[in-house]
C-alpha positions in Angstrom: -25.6 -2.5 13.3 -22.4 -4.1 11.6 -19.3 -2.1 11.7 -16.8 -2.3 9.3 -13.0 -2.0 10.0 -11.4 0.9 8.4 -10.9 1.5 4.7 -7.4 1.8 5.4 -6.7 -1.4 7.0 -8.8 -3.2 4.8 -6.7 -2.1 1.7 -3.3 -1.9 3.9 -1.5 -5.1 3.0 -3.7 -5.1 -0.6 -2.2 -2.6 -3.1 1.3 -1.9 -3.6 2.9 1.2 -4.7 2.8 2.0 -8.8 6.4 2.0 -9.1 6.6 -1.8 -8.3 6.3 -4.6 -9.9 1.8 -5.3 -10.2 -1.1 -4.9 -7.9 -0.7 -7.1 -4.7 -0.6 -10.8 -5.0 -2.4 -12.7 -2.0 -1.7 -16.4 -1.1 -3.3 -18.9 -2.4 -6.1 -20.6 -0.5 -5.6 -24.8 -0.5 -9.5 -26.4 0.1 -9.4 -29.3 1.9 -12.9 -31.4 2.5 -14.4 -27.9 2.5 -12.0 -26.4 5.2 -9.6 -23.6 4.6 -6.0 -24.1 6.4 -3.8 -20.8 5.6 0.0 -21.3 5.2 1.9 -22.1 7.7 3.0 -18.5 9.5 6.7 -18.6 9.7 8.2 -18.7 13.2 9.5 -15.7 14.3 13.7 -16.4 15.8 13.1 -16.2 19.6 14.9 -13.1 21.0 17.0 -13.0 24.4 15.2 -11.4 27.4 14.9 -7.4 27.6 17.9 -7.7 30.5 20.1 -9.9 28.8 20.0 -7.9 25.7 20.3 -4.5 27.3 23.4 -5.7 28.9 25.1 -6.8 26.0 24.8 -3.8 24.6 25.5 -1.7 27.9 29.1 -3.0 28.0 31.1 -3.2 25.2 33.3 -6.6 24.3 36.6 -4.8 25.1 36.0 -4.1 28.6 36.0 -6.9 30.7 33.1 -8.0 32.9 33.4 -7.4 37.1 34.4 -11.1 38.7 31.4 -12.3 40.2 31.5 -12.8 44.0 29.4 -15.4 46.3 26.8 -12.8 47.0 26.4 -11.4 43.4 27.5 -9.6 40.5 30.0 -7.0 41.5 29.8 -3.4 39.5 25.8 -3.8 39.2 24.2 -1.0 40.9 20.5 -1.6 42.0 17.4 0.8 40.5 16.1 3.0 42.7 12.5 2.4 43.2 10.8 6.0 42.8 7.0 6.4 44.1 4.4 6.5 42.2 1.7 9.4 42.6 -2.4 7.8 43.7 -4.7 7.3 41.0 -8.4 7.2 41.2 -10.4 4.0 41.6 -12.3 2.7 38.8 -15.7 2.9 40.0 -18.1 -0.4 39.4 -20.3 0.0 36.1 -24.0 -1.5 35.8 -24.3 -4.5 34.0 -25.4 -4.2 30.8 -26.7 -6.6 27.8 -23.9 -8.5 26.1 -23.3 -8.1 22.6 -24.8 -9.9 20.1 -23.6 -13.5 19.1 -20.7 -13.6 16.5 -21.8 -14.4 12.8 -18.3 -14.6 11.2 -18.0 -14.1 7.6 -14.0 -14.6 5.9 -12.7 -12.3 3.0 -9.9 -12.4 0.8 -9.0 -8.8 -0.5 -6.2 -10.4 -2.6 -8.5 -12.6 -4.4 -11.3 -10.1 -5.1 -8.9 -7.8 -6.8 -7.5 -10.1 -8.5 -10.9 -11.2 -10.0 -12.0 -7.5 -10.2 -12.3 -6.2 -13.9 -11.9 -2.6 -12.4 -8.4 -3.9 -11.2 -7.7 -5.4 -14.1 -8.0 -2.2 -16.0 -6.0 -0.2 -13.7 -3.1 -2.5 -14.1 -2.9 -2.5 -17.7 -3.2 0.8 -18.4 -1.2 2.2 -15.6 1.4 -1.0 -16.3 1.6 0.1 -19.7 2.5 3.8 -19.1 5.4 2.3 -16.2 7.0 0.5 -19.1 7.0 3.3 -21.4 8.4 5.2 -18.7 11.0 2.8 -18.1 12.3 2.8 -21.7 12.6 6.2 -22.0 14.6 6.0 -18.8 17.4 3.6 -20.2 17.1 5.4 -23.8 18.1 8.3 -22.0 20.6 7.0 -19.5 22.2 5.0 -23.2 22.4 8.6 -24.6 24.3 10.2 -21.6 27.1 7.4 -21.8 27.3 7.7 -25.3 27.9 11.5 -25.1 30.2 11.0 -22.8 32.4 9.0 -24.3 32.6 11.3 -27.5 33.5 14.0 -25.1 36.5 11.6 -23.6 37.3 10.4 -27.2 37.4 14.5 -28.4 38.8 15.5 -25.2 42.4 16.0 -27.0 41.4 18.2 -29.6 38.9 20.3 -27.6 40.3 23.6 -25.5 39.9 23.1 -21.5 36.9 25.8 -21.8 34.8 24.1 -24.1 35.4 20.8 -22.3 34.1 22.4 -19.3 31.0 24.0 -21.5 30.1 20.5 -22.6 30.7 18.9 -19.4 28.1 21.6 -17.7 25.6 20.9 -20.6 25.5 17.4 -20.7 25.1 17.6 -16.6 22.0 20.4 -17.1 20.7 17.9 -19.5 20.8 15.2 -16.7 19.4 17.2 -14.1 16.1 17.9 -15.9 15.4 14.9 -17.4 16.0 13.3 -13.9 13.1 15.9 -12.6 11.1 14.6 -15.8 11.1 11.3 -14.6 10.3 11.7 -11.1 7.6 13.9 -12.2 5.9 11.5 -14.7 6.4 8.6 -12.4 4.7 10.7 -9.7 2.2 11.2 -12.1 1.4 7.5 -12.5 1.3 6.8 -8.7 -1.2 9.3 -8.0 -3.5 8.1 -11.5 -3.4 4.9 -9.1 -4.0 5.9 -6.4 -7.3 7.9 -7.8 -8.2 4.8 -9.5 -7.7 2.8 -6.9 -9.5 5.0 -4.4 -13.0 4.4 -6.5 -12.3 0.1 -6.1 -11.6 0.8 -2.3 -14.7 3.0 -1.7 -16.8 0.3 -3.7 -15.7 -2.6 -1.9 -16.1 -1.2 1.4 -19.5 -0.6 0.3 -20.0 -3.9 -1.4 -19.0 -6.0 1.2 -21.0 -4.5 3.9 -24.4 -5.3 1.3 -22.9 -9.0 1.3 -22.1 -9.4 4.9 -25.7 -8.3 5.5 -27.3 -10.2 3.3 -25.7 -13.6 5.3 -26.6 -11.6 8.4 -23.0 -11.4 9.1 -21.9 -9.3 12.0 -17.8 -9.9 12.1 -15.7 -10.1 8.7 -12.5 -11.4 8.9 -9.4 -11.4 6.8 -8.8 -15.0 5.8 -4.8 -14.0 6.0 -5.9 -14.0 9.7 -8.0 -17.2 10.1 -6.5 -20.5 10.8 -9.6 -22.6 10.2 -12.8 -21.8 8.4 -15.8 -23.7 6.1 -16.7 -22.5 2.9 -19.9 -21.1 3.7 -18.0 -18.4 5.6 -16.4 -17.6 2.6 -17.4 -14.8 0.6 -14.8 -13.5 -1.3 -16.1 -14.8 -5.0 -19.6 -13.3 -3.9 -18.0 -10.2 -3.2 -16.4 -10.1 -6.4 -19.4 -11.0 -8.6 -20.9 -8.1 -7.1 -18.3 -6.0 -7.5 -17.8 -6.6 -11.0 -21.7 -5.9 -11.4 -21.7 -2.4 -9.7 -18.2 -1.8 -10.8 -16.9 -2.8 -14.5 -14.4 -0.1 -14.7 -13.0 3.2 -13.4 -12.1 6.6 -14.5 -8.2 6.9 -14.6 -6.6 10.4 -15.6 -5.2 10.8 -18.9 -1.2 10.2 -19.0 -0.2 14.0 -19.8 -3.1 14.9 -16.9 -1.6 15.7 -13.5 -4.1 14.5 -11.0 -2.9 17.1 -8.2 -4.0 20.3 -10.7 -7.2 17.9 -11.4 -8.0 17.6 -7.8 -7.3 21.3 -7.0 -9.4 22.3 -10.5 -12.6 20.8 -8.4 -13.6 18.9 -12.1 -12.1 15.7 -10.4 -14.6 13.0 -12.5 -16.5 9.8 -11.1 -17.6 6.6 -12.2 -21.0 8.0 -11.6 -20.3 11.0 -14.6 -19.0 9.1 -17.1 -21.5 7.4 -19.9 -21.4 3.4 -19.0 -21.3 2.6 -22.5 -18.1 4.7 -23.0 -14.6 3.4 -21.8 -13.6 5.0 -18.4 -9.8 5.7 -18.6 -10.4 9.4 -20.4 -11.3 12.7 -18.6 -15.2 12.9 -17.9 -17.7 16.1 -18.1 -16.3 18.1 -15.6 -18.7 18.2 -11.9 -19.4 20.7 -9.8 -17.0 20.4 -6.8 -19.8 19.9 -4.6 -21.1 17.0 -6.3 -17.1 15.8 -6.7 -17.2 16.0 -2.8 -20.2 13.8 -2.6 -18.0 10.8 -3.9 -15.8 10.6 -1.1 
C-alpha cells in the first residue's frame, strides 16, 4: 500500500505565515519537448575544512602563531585517543522479497494552490482583513504623532503635572492599542491556519485517490526532481479534483476568536455547512465528537 509523506512536509515550504505578504508562490515550471528541467539550484559557497575553521577561530588574530619547526607545528598538542566500550554484532537477517518497483508520480504543491478556488478564497478574505488591519495601524500611529506634537507645541503653557498626566495617557493609549493589534493579527493567523488546515487535510487525501488511480507508488516534489515527462505530472489533475471535492472553506468570522471556537467544541466543517451557502460565516454548531472526526 502507498504511503504518503507527512502532512507537514508536504505543506512545509507551501504556505506562509498570514502576516506576510500572500499564500506561497512556487517556481515556475519551463516544458521543454515534454521534459521538465527545474531551475538551476544555486551553488552553495564552498566552506573551509572542519580543522581549518576551528583553528581560525581557536586563536585569535592578535596573538601570534608558534614558528613551525622541521618536524611540525610547535604549540599543537595531540588528542588523546580514549577507548571505546564493545558493542554487539549485528546479527545476519533472512532475505526477504524486495520492494515493489518504483512508479513515480511528480507534484507541484505551489501550483495546485495556486489553482485551488479554496485558496483563492482564503487569500482574499483573510488579505482583505490584513489590510484593514494595516490601516488602522498607521491611522493610529498618525494620531500618536499628532498628539504629540500638540503636547510639545502646549508644553509652555501647561504646569509640569499635567504634562506628566498627558504624557502617561497618551503612553496608556499606546500600550493597549499595541495589545489590539497583536491580538487581531493573531486572530487572522489562526482564521488561516483553520482554513488552511481543511485544504491540507483534502489534498493529502486527494492526491493519494490520484496517485492510485495511475498506480503510483512514490510522489515526488517536482522542487526535488531534476528531470521528469509529463505523464508523471499530476499536479493539474490534482487540482481539478480538488476544486471538485473542495470549492471553498469555512473561515471564522473577523470579530470570532478561533482559540475560544476550538475550545467551545462548535469548531464547524466543510462537511456542516449548506453547499449552496458561502463558507466564510460561522456554521450550525457540531457535536465535538463529530468536530473530532474531521481531523
Amino acid at each position: 500500500m502507498m504511503r504518503l509523506c507527512s502532512k507537514a512536509a508536504l505543506f512545509g515550504a507551501v504556505f506562509l505565515s498570514v502576516s506576510g505578504a500572500s499564500l506561497s508562490t512556487a517556481h515556475a515550471e519551463n516544458g521543454g519537448g515534454g521534459w521538465f528541467v527545474p531551475k538551476a539550484a544555486q551553488p552553495q559557497a564552498a566552506s573551509a575544512p572542519a580543522g581549518h575553521a576551528a583553528a581560525r577561530h581557536a586563536v585569535p588574530a592578535a596573538v601570534p602563531m608558534p614558528a613551525q619547526s622541521a618536524e611540525g607545528q610547535e604549540g599543537e598538542q595531540a588528542q588523546p585517543v580514549l577507548p571505546l566500550p564493545p558493542i554487539p554484532g549485528a546479527p545476519d537477517i533472512a532475505k526477504e522479497a524486495p520492494p515493489p518497483a518504483s512508479v513515480i508520480g511528480v507534484i507541484s504543491v505551489g501550483g495546485v494552490m495556486r489553482q485551488s478556488s479554496a485558496a483563492m478564497q482564503v487569500e482574499r478574505v483573510l488579505g482583505s482583513r490584513r489590510d484593514e488591519l494595516a490601516q488602522d495601524v498607521q491611522k493610529e500611529q498618525a494620531s500618536w504623532r499628532d498628539e504629540q506634537q500638540k503636547l510639545q507645541a502646549q508644553a509652555k503653557s501647561l504646569t509640569s503635572d499635567q504634562i506628566q498626566g498627558r504624557e502617561r495617557s497618551l503612553q496608556a493609549r499606546v500600550m493597549k492599542a499595541q495589545r489590539d493589534f497583536r491580538n487581531r493579527n493573531r486572530i487572522i493567523q489562526e482564521a488561516a491556519q483553520v482554513s488552511l488546515g481543511q485544504i491540507e487535510r483534502e489534498l493529502v487525501m486527494v492526491l493519494q485517490k490520484v496517485a492510485t488511480a495511475h498506480g503510483m507508488n512514490l510522489v515526488l516534489h517536482s522542487e526535488q526532481v531534476a528531470l521528469h515527462v509529463d505523464g508523471q505530472d499530476i499536479t493539474n489533475e490534482v487540482a481539478t479534483q480538488l476544486n471538485k471535492t473542495l470549492p471553498s472553506v469555512f473561515i471564522p468570522e473577523a470579530n470570532v476568536d478561533p482559540e475560544e471556537l476550538a475550545k467551545s467544541g462548535k469548531m464547524p466543517t466543510t462537511a456542516d455547512v449548506d453547499p449552496q451557502l458561502p463558507r466564510t460565516g460561522p456554521a450550525p454548531a457540531v457535536a465535538p465528537a463529530a468536530a473530532g472526526g474531521q481531523k
